[in-house]
FIVODREN-997787 format. One line per 10 residues: their letters; for each residue x, y, z of N, C-alpha, C. Coordinates in nm, 2 decimals, padded with zeros to 4 digits. Atoms other than C-alpha are relative to their C-alpha. Example, Ala and Ser with C-alpha at 12.3 -4.5 7.8 and 13.67 -1.06 7.14 Angstrom:
# FIVODREN-997787
as) 00.09 -00.12 00.00 01.23 -00.45 00.78 00.09 00.12 00.00 ~ -00.09 -00.11 00.00 01.37 -00.11 00.71 -00.08 00.11 00.08
# end
This chain:
# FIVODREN-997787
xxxxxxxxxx) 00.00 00.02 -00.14 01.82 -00.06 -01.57 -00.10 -00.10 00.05 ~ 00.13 00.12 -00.04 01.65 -00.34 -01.40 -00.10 00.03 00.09 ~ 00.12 -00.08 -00.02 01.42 -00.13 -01.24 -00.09 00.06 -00.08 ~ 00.11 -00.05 00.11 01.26 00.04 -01.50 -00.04 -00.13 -00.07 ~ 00.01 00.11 00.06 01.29 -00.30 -01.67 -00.18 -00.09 00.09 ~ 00.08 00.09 -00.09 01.08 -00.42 -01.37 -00.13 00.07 00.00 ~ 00.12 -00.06 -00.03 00.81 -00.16 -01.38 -00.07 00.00 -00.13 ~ 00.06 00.00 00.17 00.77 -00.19 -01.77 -00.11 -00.14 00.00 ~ 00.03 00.12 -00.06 00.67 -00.54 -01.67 -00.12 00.01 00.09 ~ 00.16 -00.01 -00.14 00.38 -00.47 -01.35 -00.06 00.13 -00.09
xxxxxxxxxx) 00.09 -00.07 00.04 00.26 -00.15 -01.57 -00.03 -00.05 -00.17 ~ 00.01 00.03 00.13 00.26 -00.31 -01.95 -00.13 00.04 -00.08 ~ 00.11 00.10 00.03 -00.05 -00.41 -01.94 -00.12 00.18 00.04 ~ 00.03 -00.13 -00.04 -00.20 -00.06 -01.77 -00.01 00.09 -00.11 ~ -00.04 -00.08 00.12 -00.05 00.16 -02.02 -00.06 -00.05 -00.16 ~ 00.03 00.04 00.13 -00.17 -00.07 -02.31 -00.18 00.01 00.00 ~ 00.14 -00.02 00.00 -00.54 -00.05 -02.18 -00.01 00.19 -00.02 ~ 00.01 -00.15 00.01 -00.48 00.34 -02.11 -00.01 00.07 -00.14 ~ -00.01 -00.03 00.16 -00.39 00.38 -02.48 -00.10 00.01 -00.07 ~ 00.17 00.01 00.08 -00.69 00.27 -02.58 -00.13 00.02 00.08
xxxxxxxxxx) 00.11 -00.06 -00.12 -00.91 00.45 -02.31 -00.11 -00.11 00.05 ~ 00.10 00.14 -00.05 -01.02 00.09 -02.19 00.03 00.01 00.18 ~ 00.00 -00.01 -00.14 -01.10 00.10 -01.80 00.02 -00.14 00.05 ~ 00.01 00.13 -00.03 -01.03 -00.20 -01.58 -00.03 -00.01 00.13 ~ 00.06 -00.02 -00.14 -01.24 -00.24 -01.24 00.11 -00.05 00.12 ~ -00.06 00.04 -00.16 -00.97 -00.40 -01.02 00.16 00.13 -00.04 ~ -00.11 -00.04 -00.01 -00.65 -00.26 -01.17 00.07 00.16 -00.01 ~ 00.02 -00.13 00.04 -00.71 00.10 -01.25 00.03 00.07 00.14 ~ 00.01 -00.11 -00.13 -00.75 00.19 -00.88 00.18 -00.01 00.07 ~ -00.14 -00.03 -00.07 -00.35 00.12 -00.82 00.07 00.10 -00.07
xxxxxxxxxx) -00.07 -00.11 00.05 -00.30 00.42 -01.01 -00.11 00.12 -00.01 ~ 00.10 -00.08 -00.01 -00.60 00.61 -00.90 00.00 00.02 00.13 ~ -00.02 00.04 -00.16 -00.63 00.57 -00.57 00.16 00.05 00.07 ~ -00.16 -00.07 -00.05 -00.24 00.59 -00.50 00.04 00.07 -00.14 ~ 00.00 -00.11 00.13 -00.16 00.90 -00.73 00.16 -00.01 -00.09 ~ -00.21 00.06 00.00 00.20 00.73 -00.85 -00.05 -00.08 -00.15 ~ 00.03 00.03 00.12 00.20 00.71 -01.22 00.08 -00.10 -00.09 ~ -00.13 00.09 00.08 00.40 00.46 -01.44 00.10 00.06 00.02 ~ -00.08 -00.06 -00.01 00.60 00.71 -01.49 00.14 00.04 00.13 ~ -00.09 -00.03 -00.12 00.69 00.81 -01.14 00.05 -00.10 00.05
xxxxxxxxxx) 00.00 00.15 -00.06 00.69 00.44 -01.05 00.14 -00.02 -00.05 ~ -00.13 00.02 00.06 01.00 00.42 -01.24 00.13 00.10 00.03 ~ -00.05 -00.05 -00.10 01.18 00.67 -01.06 00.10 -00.06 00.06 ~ -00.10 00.10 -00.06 01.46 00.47 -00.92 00.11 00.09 00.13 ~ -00.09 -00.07 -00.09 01.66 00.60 -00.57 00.09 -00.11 00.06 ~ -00.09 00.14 -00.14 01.96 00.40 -00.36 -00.05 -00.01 00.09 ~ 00.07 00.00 -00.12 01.78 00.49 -00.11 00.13 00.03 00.14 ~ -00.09 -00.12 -00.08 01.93 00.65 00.20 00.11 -00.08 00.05 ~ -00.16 00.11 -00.07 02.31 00.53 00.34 00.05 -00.04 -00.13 ~ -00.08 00.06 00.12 02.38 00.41 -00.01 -00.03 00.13 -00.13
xxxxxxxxxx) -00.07 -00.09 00.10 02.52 00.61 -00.30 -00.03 -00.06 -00.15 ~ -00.01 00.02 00.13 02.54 00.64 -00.68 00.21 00.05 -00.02 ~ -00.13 00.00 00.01 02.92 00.55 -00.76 00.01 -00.01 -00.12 ~ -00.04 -00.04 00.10 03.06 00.68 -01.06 00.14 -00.08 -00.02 ~ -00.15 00.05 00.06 03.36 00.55 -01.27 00.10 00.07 00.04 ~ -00.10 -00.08 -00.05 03.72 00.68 -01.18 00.01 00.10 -00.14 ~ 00.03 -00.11 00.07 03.70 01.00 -01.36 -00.11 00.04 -00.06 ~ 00.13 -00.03 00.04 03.36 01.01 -01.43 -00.05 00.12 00.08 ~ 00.06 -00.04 -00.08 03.22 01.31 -01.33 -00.15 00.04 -00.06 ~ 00.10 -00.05 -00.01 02.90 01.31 -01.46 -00.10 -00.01 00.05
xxxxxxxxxx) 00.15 00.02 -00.12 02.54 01.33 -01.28 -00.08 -00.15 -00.10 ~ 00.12 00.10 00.04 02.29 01.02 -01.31 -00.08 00.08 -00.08 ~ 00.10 -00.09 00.12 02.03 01.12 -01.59 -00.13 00.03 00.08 ~ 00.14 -00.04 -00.06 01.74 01.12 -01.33 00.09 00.09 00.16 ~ -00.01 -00.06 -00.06 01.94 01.33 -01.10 -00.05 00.15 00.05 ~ 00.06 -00.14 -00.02 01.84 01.67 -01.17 -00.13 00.06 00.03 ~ 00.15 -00.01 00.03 01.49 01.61 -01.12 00.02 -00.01 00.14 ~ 00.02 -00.01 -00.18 01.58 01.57 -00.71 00.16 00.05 00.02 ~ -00.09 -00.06 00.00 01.92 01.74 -00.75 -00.02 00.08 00.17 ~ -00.01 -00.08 -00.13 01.83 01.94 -00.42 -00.01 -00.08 00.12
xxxxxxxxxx) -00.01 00.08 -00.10 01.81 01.64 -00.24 00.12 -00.10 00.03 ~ -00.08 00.06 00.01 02.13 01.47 -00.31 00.14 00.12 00.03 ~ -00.09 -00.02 -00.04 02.48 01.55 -00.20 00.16 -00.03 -00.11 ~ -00.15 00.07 00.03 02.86 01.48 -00.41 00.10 00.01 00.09 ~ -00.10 00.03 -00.10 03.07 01.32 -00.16 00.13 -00.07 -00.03 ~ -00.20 00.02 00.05 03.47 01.33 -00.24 00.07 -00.03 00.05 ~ -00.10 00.03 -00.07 03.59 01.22 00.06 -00.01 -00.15 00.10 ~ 00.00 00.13 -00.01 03.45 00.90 00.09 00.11 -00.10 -00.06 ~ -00.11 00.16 00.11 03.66 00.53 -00.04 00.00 00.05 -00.12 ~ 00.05 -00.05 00.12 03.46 00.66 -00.34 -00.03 00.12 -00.01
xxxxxxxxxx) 00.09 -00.12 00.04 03.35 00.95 -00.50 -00.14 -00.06 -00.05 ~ 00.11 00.05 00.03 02.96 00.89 -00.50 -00.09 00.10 00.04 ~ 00.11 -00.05 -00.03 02.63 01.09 -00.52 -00.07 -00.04 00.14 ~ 00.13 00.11 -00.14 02.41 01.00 -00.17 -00.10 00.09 00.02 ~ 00.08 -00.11 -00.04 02.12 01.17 -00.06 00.03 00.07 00.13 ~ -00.09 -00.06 -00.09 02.19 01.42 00.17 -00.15 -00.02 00.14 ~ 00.18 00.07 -00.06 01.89 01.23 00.45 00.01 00.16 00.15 ~ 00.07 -00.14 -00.09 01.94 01.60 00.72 -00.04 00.07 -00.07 ~ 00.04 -00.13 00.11 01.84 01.83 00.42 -00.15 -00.10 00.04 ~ 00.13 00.06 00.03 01.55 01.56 00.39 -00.06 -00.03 00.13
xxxxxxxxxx) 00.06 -00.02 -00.13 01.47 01.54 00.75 -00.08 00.13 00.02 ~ 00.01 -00.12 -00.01 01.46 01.91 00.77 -00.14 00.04 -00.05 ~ 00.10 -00.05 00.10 01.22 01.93 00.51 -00.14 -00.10 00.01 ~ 00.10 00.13 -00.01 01.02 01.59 00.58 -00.04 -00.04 00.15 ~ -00.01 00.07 -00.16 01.08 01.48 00.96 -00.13 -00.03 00.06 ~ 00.13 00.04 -00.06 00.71 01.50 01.08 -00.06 -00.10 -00.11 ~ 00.03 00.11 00.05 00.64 01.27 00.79 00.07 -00.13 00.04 ~ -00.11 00.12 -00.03 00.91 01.04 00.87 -00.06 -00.05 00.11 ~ 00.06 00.04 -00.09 00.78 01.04 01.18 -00.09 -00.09 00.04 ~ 00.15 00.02 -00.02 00.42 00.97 01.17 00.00 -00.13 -00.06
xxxxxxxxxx) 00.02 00.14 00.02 00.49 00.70 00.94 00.12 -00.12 00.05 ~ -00.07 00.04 -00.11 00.76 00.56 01.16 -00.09 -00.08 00.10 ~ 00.12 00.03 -00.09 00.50 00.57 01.42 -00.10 -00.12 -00.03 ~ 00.07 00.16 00.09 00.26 00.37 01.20 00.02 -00.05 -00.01 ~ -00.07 00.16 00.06 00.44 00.10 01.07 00.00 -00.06 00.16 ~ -00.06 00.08 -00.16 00.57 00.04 01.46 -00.13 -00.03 00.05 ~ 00.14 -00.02 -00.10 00.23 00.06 01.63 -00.08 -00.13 -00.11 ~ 00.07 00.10 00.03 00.08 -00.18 01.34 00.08 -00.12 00.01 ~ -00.08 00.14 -00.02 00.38 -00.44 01.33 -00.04 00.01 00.12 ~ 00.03 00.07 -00.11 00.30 -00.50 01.68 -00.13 -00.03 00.09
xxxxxxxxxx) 00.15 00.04 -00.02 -00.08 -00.46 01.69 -00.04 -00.17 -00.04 ~ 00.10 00.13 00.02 -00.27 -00.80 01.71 -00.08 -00.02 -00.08 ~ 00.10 00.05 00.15 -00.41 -00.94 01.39 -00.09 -00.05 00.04 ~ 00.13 00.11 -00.06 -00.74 -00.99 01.37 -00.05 -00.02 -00.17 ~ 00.04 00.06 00.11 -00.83 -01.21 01.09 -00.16 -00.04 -00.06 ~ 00.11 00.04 -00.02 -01.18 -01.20 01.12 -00.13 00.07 -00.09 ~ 00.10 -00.11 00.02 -01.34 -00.93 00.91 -00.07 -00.05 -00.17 ~ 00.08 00.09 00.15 -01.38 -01.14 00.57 -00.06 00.10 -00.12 ~ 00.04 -00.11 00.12 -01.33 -00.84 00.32 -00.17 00.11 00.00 ~ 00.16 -00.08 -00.02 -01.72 -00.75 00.44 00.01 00.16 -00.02
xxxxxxxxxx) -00.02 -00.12 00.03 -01.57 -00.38 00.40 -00.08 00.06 -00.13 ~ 00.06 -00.02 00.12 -01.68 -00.38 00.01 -00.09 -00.04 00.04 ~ 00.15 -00.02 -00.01 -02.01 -00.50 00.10 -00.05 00.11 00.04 ~ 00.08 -00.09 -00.06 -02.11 -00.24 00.32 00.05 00.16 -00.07 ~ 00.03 -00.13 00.05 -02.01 00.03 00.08 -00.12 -00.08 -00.13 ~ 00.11 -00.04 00.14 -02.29 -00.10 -00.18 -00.14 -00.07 00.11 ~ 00.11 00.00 -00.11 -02.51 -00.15 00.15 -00.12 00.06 00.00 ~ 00.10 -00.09 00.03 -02.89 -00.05 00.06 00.01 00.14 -00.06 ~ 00.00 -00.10 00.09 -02.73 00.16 -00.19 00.05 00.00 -00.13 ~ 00.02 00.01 00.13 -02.67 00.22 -00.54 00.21 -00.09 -00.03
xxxxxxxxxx) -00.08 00.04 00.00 -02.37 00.00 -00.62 00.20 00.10 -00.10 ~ -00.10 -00.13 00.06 -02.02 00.20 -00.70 00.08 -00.03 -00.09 ~ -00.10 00.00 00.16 -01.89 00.05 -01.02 -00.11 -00.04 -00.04 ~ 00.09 00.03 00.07 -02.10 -00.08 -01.29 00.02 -00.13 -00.02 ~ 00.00 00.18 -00.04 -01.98 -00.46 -01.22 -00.13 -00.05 00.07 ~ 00.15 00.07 -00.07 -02.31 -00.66 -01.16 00.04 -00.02 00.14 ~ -00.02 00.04 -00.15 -02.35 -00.76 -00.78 -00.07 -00.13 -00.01 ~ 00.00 00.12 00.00 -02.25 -01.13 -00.78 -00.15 -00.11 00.05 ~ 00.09 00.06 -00.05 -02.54 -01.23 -00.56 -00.15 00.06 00.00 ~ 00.11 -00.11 00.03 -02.77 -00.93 -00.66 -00.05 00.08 00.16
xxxxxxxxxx) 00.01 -00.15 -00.15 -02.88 -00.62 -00.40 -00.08 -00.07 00.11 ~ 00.05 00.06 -00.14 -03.10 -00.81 -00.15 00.11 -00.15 00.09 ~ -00.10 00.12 -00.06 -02.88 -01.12 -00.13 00.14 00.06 00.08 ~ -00.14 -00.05 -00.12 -02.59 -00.88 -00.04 -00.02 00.08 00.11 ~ 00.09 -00.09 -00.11 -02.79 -00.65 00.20 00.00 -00.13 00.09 ~ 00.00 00.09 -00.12 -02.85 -01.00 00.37 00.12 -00.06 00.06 ~ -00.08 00.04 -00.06 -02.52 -01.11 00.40 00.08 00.10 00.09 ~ -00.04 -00.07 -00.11 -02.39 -00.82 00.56 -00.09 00.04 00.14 ~ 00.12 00.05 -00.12 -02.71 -00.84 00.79 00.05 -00.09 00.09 ~ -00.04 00.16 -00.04 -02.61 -01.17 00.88 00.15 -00.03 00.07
xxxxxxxxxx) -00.13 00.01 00.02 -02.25 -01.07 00.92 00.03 00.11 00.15 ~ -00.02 -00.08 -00.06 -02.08 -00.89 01.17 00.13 00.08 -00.03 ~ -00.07 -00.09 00.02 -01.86 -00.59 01.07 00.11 00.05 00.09 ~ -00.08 -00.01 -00.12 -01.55 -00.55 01.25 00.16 00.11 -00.07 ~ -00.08 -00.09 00.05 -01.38 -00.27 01.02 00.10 00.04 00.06 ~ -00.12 -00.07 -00.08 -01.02 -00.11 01.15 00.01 00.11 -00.09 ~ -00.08 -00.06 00.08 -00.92 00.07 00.88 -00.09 00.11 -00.06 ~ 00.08 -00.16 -00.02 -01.06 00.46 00.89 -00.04 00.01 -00.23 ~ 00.00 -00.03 00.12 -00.96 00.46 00.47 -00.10 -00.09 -00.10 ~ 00.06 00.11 00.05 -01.19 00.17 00.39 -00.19 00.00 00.10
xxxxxxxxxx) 00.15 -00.06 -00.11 -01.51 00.28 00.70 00.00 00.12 -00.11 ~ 00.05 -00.14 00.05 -01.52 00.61 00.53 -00.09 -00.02 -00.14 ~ 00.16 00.04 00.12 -01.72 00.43 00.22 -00.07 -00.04 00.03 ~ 00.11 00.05 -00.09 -01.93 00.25 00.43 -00.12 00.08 -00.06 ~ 00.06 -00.07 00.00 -02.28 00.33 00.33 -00.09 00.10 00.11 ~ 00.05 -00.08 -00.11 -02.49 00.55 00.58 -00.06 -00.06 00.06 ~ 00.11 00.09 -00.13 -02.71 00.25 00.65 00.11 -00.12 00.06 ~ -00.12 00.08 -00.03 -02.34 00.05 00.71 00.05 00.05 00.08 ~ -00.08 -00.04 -00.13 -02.18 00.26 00.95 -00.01 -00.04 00.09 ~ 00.07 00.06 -00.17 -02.39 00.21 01.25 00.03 -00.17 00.01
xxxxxxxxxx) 00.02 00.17 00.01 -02.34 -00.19 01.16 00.14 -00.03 00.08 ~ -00.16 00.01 -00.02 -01.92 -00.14 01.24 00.00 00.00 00.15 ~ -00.07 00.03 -00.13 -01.78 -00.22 01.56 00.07 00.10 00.06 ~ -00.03 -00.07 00.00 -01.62 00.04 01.55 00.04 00.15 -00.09 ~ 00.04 -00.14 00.10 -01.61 00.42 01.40 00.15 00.07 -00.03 ~ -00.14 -00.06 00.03 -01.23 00.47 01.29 -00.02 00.15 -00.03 ~ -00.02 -00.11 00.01 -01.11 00.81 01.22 00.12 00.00 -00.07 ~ -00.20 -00.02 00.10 -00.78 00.97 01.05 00.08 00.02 00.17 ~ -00.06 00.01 -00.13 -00.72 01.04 01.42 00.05 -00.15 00.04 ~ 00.04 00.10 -00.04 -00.76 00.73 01.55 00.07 -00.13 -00.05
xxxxxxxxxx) -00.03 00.16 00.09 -00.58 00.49 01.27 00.15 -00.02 00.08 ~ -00.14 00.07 -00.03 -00.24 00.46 01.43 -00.06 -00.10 00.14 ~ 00.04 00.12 -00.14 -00.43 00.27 01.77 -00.05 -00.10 -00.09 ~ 00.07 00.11 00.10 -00.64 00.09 01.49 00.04 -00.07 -00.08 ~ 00.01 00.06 00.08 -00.48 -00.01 01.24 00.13 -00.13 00.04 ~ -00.03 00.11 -00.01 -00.37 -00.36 01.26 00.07 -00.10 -00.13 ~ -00.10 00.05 00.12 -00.14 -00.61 01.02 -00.09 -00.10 -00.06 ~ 00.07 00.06 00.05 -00.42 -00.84 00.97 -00.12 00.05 -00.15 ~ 00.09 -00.08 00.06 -00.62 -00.56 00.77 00.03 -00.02 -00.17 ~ -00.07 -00.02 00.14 -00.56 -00.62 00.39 00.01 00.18 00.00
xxxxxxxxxx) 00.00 -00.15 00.00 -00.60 -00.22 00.33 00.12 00.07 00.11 ~ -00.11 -00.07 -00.04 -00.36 -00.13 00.56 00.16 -00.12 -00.04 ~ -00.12 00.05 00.04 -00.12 -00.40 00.42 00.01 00.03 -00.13 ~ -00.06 -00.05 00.08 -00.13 -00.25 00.11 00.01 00.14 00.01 ~ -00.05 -00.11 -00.03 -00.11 00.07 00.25 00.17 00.00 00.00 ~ -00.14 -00.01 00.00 00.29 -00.04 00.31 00.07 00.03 -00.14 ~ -00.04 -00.09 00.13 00.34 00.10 -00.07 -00.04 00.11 00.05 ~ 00.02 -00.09 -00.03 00.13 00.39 00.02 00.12 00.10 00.08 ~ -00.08 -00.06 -00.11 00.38 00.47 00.34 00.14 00.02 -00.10 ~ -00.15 -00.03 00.11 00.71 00.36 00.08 -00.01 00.12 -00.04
xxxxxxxxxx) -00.04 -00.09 00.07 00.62 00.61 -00.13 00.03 00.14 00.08 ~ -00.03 -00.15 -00.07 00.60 00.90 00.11 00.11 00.03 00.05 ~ -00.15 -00.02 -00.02 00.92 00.84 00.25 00.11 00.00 -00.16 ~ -00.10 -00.03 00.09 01.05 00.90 -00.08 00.17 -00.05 -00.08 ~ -00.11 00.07 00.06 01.40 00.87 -00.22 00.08 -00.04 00.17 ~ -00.04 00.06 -00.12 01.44 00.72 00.15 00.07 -00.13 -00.04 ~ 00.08 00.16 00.00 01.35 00.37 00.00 00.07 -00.03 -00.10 ~ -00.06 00.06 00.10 01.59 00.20 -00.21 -00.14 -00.07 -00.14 ~ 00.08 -00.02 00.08 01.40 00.14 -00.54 -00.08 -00.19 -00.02 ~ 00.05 00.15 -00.02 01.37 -00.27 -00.50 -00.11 -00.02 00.09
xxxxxxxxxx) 00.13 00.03 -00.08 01.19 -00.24 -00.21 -00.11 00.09 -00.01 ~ 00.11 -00.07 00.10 00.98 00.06 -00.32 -00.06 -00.13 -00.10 ~ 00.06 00.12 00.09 00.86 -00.22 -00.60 -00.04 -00.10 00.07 ~ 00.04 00.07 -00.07 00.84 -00.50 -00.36 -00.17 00.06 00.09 ~ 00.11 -00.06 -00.06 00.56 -00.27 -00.16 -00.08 -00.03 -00.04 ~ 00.04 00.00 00.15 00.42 -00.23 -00.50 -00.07 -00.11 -00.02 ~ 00.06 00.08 00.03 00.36 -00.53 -00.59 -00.09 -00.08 00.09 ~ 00.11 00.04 -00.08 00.23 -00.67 -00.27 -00.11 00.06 00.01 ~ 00.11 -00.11 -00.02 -00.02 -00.38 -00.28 -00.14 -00.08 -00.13 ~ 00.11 00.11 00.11 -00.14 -00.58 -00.64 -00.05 -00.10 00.02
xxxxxxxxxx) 00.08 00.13 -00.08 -00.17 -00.88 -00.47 -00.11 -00.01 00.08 ~ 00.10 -00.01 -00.12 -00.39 -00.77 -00.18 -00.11 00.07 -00.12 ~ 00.13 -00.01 00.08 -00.59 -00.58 -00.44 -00.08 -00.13 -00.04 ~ 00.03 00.10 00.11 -00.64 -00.93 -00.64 -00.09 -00.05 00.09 ~ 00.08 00.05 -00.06 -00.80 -01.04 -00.34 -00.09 00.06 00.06 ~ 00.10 -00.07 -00.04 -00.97 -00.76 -00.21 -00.12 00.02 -00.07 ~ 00.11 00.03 00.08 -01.17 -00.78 -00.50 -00.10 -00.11 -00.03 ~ 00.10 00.14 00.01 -01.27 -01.15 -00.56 -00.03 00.03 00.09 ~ 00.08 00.02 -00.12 -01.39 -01.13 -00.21 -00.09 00.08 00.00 ~ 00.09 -00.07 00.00 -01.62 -00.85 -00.33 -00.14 -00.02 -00.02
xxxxxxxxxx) 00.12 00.07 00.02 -01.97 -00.83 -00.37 -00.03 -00.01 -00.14 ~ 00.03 -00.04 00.15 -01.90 -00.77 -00.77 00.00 -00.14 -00.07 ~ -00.01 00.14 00.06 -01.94 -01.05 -01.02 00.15 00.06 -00.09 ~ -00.11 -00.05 00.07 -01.58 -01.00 -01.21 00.09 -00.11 -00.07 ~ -00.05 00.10 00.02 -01.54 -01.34 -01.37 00.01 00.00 -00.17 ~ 00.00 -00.06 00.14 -01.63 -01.15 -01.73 00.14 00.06 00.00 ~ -00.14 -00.07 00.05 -01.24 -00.98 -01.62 00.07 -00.13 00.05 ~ -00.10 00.13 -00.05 -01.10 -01.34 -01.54 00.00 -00.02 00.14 ~ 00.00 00.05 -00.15 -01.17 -01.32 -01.15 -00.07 -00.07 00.04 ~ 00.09 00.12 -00.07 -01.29 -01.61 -00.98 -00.03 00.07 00.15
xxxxxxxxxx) 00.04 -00.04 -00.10 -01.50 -01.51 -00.68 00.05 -00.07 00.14 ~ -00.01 00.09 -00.14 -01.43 -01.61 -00.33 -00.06 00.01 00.09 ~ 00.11 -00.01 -00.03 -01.72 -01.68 -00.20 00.00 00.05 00.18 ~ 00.01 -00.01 -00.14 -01.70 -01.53 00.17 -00.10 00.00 00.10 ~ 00.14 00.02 -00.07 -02.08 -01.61 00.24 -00.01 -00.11 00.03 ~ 00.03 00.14 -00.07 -01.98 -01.93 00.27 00.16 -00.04 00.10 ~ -00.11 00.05 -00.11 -01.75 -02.12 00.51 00.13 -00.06 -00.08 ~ -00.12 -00.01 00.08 -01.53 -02.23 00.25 00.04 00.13 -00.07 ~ -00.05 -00.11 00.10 -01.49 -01.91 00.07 00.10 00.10 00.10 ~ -00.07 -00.07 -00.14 -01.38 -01.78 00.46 00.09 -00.01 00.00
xxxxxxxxxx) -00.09 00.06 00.00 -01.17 -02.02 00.49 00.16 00.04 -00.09 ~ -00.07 -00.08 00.12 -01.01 -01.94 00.16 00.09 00.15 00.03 ~ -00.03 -00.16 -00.04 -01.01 -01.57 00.27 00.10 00.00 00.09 ~ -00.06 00.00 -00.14 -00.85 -01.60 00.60 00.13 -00.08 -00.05 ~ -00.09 00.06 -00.03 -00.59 -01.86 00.48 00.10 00.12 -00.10 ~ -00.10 -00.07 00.12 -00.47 -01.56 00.12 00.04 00.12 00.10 ~ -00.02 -00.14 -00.09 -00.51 -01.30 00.44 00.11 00.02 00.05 ~ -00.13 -00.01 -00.12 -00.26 -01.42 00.66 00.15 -00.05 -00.11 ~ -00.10 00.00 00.13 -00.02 -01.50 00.33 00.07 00.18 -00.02 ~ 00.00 -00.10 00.06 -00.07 -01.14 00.28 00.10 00.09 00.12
xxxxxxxxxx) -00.02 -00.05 -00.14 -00.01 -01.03 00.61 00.16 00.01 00.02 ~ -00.13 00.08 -00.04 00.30 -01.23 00.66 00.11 00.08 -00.12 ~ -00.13 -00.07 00.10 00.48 -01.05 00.34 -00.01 00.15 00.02 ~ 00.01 -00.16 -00.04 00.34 -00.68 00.50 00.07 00.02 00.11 ~ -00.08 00.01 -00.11 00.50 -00.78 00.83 00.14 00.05 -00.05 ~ -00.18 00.00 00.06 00.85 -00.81 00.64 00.03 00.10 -00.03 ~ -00.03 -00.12 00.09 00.80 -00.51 00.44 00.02 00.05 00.11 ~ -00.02 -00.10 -00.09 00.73 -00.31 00.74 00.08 00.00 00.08 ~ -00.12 -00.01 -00.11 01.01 -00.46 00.98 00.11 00.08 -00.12 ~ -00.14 -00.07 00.08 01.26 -00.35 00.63 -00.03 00.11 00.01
xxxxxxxxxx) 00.00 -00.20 00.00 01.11 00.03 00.65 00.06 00.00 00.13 ~ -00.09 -00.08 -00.17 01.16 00.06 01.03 00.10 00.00 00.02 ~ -00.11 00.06 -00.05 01.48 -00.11 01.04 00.12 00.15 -00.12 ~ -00.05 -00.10 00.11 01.56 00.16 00.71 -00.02 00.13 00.06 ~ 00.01 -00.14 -00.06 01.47 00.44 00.88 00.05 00.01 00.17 ~ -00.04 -00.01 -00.08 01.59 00.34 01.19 00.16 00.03 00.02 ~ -00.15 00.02 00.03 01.93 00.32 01.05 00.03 00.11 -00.05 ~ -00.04 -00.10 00.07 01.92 00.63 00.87 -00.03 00.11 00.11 ~ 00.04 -00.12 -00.10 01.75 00.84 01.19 00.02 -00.04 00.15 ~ -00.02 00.13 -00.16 01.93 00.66 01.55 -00.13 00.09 00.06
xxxxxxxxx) 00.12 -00.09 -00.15 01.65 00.99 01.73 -00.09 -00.14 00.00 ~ 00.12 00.03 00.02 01.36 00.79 01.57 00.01 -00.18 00.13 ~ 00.00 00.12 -00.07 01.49 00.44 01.78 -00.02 00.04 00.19 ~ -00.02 -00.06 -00.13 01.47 00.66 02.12 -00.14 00.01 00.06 ~ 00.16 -00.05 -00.08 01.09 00.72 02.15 -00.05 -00.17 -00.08 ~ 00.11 00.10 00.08 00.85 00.40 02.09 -00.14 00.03 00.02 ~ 00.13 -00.04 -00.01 00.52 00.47 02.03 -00.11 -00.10 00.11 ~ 00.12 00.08 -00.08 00.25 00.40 02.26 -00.13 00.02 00.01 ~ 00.16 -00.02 00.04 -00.10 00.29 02.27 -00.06 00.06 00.12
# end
């Protein structure tokens, strides 16, 4: 299947370091952080409105059926006979998720990007404190203490303030919350643009399995840069830094940001438009700030 085909491919390399209990500072955390294992990642659903259509006399189940069997339907009176998920059983059981990340998606697609925060996030968690991996600090602990000095912190994103160190908090513009992130969080934010896997995955076998992967992968991309822009040296794992203490490195930042942005936007109008299609209530209420 060209799905699994596809994930054997973005996890290869994961599973070949895992094997051999080799750690890897940028790429470890897209399977630490988001708790979605190779394994599960390969998971494949039609995703909701579309079916698994069987041969004319075929009546047997897909081989990954039985493992969400309670969530699917056989429908005999369609053109076809085809498996679909049954999306009111999964309402029933999910709806205040669906919701909330409903809500989210809409409230960030139409928040105002602000392009201005220049990754400084990782700085101010190794901010006059002990640094949180064992990657050198590119510019060493006073040089990065100064540039976040120097800098002005303009954090959104509640999941990315919450490492902030204790002498960084007070520095932020503002003091996010888990309350608070649907007014906050913004499309410009890398962290909440790769949050749009995060949200995929919750909606579940909502999400056709292409764009489940599409999420995915932009999620690796925005890592690739949330790192070079760090304060870590990581040119010993092949990363070239980007220097964001300087005006070119900004530049840089700001021009991979809004690249980044721009393929989060898409994703997030195909969830809403996916869930709007599959729930007409959810197009009735729009959220407001």
């Amino acid at each position: 299947m060209a799905h699994r085909q596809r994930v054997e491919r973005l996890t290869r390399d994961h599973l070949s370091r895992r094997a051999r209990g080799q750690r890897h500072p940028v790429w470890d955390f897209m399977f630490d952080y988001y708790p979605i294992t190779p394994g599960k990642l390969a998971h494949w659903h039609p995703g909701a409105l579309r079916g698994i259509v069987l041969a004319a006399g075929d009546d047997s189940q897909p081989s990954w059926l039985p493992r969400f069997k309670n969530l699917y339907r056989w429908h005999d009176a369609l053109p076809v006979e085809a498996w679909m998920l049954d999306v009111d059983a999964f309402w029933a059981a999910r709806g205040s998720t669906i919701r909330y990340v409903h809500d989210l998606l809409t409230r960030t697609l139409h928040h105002t990007p602000q392009l201005g925060c220049f990754g400084l996030h990782e700085w101010a968690m190794v901010y006059r404190d002990s640094p949180r991996h064992p990657e050198p600090l590119r510019l060493g602990a006073e040089a990065t203490n100064a540039v976040v000095e120097q800098s002005h912190l303009k954090c959104t994103h509640y999941d990315a303030f919450r490492f902030f160190t204790p002498a960084a908090a007070p520095r932020n513009q503002l003091t996010p919350t888990r309350d608070t992130q649907p007014m906050l969080e913004q499309p410009g934010c890398l962290h909440a643009t790769m949050d749009v896997y995060k949200w995929a995955t919750k909606l579940g076998p909502l999400v056709p399995g292409d764009l489940w992967l599409d999420t995915f992968e932009l999620a690796c991309d925005v890592r690739q840069l949330d790192m070079e822009a760090s304060p870590y040296d990581l040119t010993a794992w092949g990363f070239e830094p980007v220097t964001i203490e300087t005006p070119q490195g900004r530049a840089e930042y700001v021009r991979r940001q809004q690249q980044l942005m721009d393929r989060g936007q898409a994703l997030r109008t195909q969830l809403i438009a996916l869930l709007r299609a599959t729930y007409p209530v959810l197009s009735e209420s729009q959220p407001d700030d």
